[in-house]
C-alpha positions as CSV (number, residue, x, y, z in Angstrom):
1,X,-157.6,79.8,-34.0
2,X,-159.9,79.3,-31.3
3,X,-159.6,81.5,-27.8
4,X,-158.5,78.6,-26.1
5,X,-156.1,77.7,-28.4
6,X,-152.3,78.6,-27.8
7,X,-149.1,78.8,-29.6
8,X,-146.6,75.5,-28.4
9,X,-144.2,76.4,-26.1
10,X,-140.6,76.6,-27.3
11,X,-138.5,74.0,-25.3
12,X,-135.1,72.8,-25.2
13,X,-134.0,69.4,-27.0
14,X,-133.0,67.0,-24.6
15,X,-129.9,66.6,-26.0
16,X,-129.1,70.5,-25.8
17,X,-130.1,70.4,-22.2
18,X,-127.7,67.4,-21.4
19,X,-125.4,69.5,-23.3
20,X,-125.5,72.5,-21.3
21,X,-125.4,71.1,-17.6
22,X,-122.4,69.1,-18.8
23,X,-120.9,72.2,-19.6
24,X,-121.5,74.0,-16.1
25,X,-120.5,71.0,-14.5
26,X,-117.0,71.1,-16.3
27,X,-117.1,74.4,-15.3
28,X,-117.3,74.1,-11.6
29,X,-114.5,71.3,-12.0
30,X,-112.3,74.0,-13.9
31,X,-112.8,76.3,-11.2
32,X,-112.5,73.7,-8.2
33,X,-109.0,72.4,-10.1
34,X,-108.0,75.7,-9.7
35,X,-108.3,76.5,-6.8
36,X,-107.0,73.2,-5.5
37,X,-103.7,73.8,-7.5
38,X,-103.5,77.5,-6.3
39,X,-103.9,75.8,-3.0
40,X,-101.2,73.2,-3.4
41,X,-98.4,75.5,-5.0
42,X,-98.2,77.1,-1.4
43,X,-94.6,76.6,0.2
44,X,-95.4,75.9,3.8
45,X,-97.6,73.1,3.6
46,X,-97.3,70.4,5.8
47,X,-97.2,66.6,4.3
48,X,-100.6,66.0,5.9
49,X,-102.3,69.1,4.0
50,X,-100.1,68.3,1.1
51,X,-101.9,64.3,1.1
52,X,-105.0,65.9,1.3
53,X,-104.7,68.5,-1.5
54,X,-103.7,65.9,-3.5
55,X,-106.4,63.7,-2.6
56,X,-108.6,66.4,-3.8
57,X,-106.8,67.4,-6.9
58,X,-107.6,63.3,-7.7
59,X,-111.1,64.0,-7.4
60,X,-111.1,67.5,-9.2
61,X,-109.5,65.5,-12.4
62,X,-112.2,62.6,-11.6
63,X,-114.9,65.3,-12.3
64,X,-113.1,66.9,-14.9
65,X,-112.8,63.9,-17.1
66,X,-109.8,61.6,-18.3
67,X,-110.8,60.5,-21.5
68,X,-108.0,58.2,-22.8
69,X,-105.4,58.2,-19.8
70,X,-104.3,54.6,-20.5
71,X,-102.7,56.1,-24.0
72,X,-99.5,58.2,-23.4
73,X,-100.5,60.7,-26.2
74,X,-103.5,61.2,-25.6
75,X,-102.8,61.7,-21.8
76,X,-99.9,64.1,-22.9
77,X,-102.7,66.2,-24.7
78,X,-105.2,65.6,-21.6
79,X,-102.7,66.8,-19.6
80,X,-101.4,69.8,-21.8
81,X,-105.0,71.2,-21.7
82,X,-105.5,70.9,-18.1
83,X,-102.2,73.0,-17.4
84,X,-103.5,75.6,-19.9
85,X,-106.5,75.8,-17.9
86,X,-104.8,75.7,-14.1
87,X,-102.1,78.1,-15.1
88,X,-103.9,81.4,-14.8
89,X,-104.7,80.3,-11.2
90,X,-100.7,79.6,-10.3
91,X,-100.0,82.5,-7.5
92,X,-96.7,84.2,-8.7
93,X,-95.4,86.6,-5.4
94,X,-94.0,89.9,-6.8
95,X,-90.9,91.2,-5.9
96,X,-92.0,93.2,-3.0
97,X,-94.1,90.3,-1.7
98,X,-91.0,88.2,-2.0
99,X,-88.9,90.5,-0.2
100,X,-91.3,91.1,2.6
101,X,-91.7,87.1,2.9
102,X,-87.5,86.7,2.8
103,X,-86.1,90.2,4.0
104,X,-82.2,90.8,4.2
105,X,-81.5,88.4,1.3
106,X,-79.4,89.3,-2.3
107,X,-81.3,88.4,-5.7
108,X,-79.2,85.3,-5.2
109,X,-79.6,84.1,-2.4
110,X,-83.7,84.7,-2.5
111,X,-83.5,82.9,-5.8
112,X,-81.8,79.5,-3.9
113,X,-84.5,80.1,-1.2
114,X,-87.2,80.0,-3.6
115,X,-85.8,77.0,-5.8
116,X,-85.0,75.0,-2.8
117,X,-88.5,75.3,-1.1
118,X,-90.3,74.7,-5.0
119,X,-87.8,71.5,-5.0
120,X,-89.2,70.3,-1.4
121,X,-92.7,71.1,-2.0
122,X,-92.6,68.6,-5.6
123,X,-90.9,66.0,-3.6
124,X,-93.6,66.2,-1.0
125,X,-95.7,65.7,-3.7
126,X,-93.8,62.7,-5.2
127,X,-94.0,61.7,-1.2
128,X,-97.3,61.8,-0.5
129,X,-98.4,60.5,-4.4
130,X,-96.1,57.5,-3.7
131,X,-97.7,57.5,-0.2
132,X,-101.3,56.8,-2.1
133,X,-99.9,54.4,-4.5
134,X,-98.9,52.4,-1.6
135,X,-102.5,52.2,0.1
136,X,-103.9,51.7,-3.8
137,X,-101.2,48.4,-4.5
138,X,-103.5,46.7,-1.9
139,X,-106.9,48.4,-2.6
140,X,-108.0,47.8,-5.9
141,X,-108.6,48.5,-8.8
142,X,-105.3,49.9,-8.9
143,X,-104.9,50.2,-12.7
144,X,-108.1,52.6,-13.1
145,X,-107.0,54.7,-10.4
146,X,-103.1,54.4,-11.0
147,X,-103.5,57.4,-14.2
148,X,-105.4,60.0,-12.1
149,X,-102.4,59.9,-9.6
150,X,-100.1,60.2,-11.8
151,X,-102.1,63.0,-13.8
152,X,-102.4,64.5,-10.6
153,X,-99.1,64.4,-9.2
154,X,-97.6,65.6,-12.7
155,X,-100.2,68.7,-13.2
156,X,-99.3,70.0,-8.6
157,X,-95.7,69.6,-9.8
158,X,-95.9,71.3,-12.9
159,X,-98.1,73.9,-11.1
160,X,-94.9,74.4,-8.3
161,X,-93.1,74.8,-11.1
162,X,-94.6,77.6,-13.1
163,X,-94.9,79.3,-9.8
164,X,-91.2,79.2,-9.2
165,X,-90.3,80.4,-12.7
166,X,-92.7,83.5,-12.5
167,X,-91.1,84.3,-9.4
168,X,-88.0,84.4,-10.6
169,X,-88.4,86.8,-13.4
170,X,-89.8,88.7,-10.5
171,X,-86.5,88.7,-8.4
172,X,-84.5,89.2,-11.8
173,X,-86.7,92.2,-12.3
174,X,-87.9,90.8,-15.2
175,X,-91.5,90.3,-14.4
176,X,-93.4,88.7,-16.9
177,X,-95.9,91.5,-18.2
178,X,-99.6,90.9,-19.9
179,X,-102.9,90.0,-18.8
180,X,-103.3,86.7,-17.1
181,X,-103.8,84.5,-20.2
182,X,-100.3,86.2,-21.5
183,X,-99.0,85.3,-18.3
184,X,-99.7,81.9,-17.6
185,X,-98.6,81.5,-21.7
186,X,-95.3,82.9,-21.4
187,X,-94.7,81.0,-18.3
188,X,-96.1,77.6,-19.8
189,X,-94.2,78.6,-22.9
190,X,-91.2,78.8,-20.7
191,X,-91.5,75.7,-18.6
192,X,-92.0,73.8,-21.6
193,X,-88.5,74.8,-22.7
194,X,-86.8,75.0,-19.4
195,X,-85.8,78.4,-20.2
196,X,-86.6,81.8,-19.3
197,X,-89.3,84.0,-20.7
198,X,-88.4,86.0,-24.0
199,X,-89.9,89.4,-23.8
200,X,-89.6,89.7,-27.6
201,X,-92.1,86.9,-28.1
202,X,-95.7,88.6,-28.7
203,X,-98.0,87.9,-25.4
204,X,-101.3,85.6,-26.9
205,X,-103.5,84.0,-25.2
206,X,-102.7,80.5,-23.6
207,X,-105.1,78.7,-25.9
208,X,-103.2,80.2,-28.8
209,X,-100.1,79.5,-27.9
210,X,-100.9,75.8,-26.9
211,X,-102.6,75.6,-30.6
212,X,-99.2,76.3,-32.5
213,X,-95.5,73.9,-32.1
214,X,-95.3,75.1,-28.3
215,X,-98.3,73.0,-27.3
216,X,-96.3,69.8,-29.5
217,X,-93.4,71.2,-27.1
218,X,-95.8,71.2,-23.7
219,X,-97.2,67.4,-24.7
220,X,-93.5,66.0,-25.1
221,X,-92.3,67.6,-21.3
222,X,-95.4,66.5,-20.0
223,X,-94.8,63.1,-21.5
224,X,-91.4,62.9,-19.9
225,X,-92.6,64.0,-16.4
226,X,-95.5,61.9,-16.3
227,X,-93.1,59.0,-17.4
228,X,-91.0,59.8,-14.3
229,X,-93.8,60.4,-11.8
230,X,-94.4,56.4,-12.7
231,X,-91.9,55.7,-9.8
232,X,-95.0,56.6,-7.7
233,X,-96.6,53.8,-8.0
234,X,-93.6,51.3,-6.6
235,X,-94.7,49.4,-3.8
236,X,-95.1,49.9,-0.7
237,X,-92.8,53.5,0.3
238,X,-90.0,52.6,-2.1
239,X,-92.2,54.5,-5.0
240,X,-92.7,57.8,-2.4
241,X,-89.0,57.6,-1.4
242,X,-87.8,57.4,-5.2
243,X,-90.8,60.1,-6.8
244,X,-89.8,62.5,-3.9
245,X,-86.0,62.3,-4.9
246,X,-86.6,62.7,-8.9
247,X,-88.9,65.5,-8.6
248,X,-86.7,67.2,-6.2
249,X,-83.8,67.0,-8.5
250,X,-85.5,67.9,-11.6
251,X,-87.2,70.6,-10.2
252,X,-83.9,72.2,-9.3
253,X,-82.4,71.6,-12.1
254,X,-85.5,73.7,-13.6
255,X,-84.9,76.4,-11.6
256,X,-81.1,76.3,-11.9
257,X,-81.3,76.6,-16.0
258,X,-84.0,79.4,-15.3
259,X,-81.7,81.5,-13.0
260,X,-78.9,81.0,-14.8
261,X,-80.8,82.4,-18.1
262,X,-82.1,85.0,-16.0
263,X,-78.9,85.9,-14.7
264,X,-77.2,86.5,-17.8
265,X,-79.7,88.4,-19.6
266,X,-78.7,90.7,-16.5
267,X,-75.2,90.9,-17.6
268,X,-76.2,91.3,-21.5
269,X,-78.6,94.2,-19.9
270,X,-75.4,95.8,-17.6
């Protein structure tokens, strides 16, 4: 070899390259979706900042990918990975917090507080999704932007949700224990089947439990609720008016059957 000659330079195939920023980029959109839904489980949020985290979370999921939204299935199992990945952001209060944000109120009475304001904050989302869908029946295309509302809409709602059950548990004094990815599993586990956490169930990662019949379980209550949240896209206010009322409803319901579990495990304790 002559002095002037050099071994070639090791370089990345383009393909790998490609590869690797799409990675970071879903990354940042992880992180972003996140946040946004940390943001939007908040219960003192006025309609216009709830519009506008919405707006956002649209364009979070935009980044993030859809891949085959216009098929329920495969939207249900969109969907079930995207609350695997937002649920170790969901903000559950504990009990102190709780009692310093609501002082001189029973168990009971803390627990109506907290389901009644989770049951206001999905309807503002059903509000201000339908709200959206209104301004997009005369903009289109409508169709390719109708399944990111709804995903949207379903994921902030299901986020509300699994913030309300944690808290729960919390008031209950039956915290659900673990590291985060145990956490946000048990309380996706519980959503999933509208009842409280079992603490005999081994804590496993989110992934892991998503991989086994609970994540079948997740995609067929994601189905159902994304289903419903088509109301949203009624014309004009009629679909805010009607996705505000269902979510409401069902959200309470949620956290009734989740007190009520709760509550009797007390008694059984006693």
């Amino acid at each position: 070899m002559s002095g002037t000659d050099h071994p070639a330079e090791a370089s990345t195939p383009p393909a790998l390259e490609h590869t690797s920023a799409r990675s970071q980029e879903l990354s940042a959109a992880d992180a972003d979706l996140g946040r946004t839904v940390a943001a939007l489980t908040a219960d003192d949020l006025e309609p216009a900042g709830r519009r506008q985290l919405l707006g956002r979370l649209v364009a979070d999921i935009r980044r993030r990918g859809m891949g085959q939204m216009f098929k329920p299935k495969a939207a249900a199992r969109w969907m079930a990975d995207v609350v695997a990945d937002v649920a170790p952001h969901v903000p559950v209060r504990d009990v102190e917090t709780l009692r310093r944000h609501f002082p001189g109120l029973s168990d009971d009475d803390l627990a109506e507080r907290l389901i009644r304001n989770a049951a206001r904050s999905t309807a503002g989302v059903g509000a201000a999704g339908g709200g959206v869908a209104s301004i997009e029946w005369v903009a289109p295309p409508t169709l390719l932007s109708a399944p990111i509302l709804l995903a949207a809409e379903t994921i902030g709602v299901v986020a509300i949700e699994l913030k309300l059950i944690g808290e729960l548990h919390e008031i209950y004094g039956r915290p659900v224990r673990g590291g985060i990815g145990q956490r946000a599993a048990a309380l996706v586990q519980s959503w999933s089947q509208q009842r409280g956490v079992n603490p005999l169930v081994p804590g496993v990662g989110v992934a892991t439990v998503l991989g086994t019949a609970a994540r079948k379980e997740l995609q067929t209550t994601l189905l159902k609720r994304f289903g419903r949240n088509l109301t949203t896209l009624g014309p004009l206010l009629t679909g805010a008016a009607v996705a505000g009322y269902l979510n409401r409803r069902a959200t309470r319901n949620l956290g009734e059957h989740i007190q009520k579990d709760l509550r009797k495990g007390r008694v059984i304790d006693g």
